[in-house]
C-alpha positions as CSV (number, residue, x, y, z in Angstrom):
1,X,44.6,95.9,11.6
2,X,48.1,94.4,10.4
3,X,50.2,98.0,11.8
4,X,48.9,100.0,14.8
5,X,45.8,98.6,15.4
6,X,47.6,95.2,16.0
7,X,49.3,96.4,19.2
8,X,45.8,98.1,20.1
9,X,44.5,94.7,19.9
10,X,47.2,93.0,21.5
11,X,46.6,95.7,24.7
12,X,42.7,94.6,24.4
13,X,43.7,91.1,24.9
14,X,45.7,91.4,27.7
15,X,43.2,93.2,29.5
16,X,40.1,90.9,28.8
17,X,42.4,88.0,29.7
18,X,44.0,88.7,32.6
19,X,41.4,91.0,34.1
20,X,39.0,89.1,37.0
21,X,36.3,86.9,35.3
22,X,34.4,83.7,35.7
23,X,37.4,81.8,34.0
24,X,39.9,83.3,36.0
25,X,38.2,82.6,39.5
26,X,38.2,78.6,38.2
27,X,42.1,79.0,37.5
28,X,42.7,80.2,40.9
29,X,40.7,77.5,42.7
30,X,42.1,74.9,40.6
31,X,45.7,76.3,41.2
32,X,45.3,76.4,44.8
33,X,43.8,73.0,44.8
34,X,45.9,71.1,42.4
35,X,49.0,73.1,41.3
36,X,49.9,74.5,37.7
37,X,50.5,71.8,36.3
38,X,47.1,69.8,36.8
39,X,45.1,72.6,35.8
40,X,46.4,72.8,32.5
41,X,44.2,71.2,31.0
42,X,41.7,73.9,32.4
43,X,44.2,76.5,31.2
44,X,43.5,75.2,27.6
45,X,40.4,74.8,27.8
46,X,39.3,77.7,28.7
47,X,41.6,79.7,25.3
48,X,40.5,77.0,23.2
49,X,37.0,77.4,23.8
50,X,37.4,81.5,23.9
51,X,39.4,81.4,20.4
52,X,36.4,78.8,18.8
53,X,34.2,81.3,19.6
54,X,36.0,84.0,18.4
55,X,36.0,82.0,15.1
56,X,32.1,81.5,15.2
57,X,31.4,84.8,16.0
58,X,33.6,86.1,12.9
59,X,31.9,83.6,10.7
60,X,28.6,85.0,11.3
61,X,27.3,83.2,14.1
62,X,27.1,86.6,16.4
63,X,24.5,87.7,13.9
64,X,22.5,84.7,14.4
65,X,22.4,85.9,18.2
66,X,21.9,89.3,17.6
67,X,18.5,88.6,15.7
68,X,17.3,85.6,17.5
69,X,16.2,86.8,21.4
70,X,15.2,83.4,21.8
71,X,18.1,81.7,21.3
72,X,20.4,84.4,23.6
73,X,17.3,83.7,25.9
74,X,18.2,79.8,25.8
75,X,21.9,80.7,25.8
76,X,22.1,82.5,29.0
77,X,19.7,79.7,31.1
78,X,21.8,77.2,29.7
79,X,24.5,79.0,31.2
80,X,23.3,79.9,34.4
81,X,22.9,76.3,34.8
82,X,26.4,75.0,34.1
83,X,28.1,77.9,36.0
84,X,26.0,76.5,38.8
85,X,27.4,73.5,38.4
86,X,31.2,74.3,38.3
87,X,30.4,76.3,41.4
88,X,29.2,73.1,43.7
89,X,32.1,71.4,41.5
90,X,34.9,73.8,42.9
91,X,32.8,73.7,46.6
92,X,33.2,70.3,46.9
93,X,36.8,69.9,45.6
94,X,39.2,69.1,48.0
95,X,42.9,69.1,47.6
96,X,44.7,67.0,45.7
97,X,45.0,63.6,47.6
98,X,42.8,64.2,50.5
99,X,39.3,64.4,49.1
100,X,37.7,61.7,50.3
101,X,35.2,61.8,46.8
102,X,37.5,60.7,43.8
103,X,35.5,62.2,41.6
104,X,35.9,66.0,43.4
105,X,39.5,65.0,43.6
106,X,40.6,66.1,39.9
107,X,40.4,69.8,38.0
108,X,38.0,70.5,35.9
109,X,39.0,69.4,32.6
110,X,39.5,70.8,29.2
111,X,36.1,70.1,27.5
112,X,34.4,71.2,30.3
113,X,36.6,74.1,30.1
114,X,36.1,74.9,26.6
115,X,32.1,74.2,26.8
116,X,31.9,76.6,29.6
117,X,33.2,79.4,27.3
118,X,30.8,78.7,24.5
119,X,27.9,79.2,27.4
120,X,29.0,82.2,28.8
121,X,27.3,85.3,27.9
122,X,30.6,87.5,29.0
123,X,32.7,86.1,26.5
124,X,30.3,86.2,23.6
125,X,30.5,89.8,24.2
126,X,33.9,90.2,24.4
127,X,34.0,87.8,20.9
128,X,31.6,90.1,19.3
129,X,33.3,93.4,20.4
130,X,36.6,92.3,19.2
131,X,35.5,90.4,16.1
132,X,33.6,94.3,15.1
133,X,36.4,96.4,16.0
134,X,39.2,94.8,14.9
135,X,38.8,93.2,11.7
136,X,39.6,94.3,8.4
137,X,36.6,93.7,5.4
138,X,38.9,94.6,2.8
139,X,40.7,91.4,3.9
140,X,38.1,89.8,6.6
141,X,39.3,86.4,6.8
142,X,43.1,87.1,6.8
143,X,42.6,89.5,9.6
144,X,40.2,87.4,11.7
145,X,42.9,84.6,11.8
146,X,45.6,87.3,12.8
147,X,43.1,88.5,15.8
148,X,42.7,84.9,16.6
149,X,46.3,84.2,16.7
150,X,47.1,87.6,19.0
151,X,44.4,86.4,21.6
152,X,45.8,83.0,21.6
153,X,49.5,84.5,22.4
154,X,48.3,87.0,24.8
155,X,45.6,84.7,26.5
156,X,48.1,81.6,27.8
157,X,50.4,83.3,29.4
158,X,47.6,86.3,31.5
159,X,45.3,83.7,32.6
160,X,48.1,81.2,33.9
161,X,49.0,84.0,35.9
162,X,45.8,83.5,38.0
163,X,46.8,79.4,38.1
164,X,49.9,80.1,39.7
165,X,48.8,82.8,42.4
166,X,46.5,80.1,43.3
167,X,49.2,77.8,44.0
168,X,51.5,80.2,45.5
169,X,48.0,81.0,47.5
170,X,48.2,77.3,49.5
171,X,51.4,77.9,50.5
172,X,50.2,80.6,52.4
173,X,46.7,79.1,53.3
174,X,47.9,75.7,54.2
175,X,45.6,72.6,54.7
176,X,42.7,71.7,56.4
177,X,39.5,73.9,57.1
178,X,41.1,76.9,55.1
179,X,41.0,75.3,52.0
180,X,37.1,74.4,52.4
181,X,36.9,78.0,52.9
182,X,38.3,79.0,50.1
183,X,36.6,76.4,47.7
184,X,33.2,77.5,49.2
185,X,34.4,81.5,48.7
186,X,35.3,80.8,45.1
187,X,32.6,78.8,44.5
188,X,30.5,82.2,45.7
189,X,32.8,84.5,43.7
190,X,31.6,82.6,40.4
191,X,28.4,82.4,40.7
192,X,28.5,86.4,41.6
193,X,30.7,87.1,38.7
194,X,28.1,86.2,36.0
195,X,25.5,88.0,38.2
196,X,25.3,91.0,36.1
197,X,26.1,89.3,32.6
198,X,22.9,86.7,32.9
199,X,20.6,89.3,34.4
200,X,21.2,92.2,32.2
201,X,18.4,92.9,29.7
């Protein structure tokens, strides 16, 4: 892991981060809706709870998960629900300083975020597929931190790109009934995005 397999890993993580995803479809909204700067909290959020996972995972959690059906059962409900929720939470957001609902007037923050990473079923996979193939037992821990540190490099930067498209999106968009549109449209693009990951077997 610490020669050629790092940049291997270093390619993974750039196409898992910056690649289209639930996470990415929140950056975007929240871009377009409050600017880059405002959603970084979100930006965060969402490595911070990726990289705990990742952490878990390499601990042994992932096991835990593999051999408990129950549990994965509970996790992916559990998710369905919250992703449901950021999805009417991105609907009803308006842009900054015109929602008339202070409470849809703000991003979504970083602990909401970083809990909607440790409840979605897309990322555990992508935790337990990395923590397998790119570790090192003859020196698990040491290598685990490296992979860790790699995604955490890679990760900022490829999913701030999809922040700043969304503000460079509202430029083009504008105000008004356009940007209702386009909450509603990502609101729909979330929900469909876990579609396959929550209803798979």
């Amino acid at each position: 892991m610490f020669s050629g397999n790092l940049f291997a890993l270093a390619g993974f993580a750039l196409v898992m981060s910056i690649s289209p995803g639930p996470s990415n479809v929140m950056l975007l909204a929240s871009g377009m809706n409050f600017g880059f700067v405002r959603s970084l909290p979100l930006l965060f959020g969402v490595t911070c709870g990726f990289l705990s996972m990742v952490l878990l995972v390499g601990l042994g959690l992932g096991e835990v998960l593999a051999m408990s059906p129950a549990v994965y059962l509970a996790l992916k409900i559990l998710c369905a629900v919250y992703v449901l929720w950021l999805a009417v939470k991105i609907a009803r957001s308006g842009a900054a300083g015109t929602a008339g609902d202070p409470s849809m007037a703000r991003p979504i923050g970083f602990i909401e975020a970083a809990l909607f990473q440790l409840v979605n079923p897309k990322a555990w996979t992508v935790a337990l597929i990395v923590t397998v193939s790119y570790t090192d037992p003859s020196r698990y821990l040491a290598s685990l931190m490296l992979l860790i540190a790699v995604f955490a490099v890679v990760n900022v930067p490829s999913i701030g790109v999809w922040s700043l498209f969304g503000q460079a999106l509202r430029r083009a968009i504008g105000d008004g009934r356009r940007i209702v549109w386009f909450n509603g449209a990502m609101a729909v693009l979330l929900v469909a995005s876990m579609v396959p990951v929550l209803f798979r077997p």
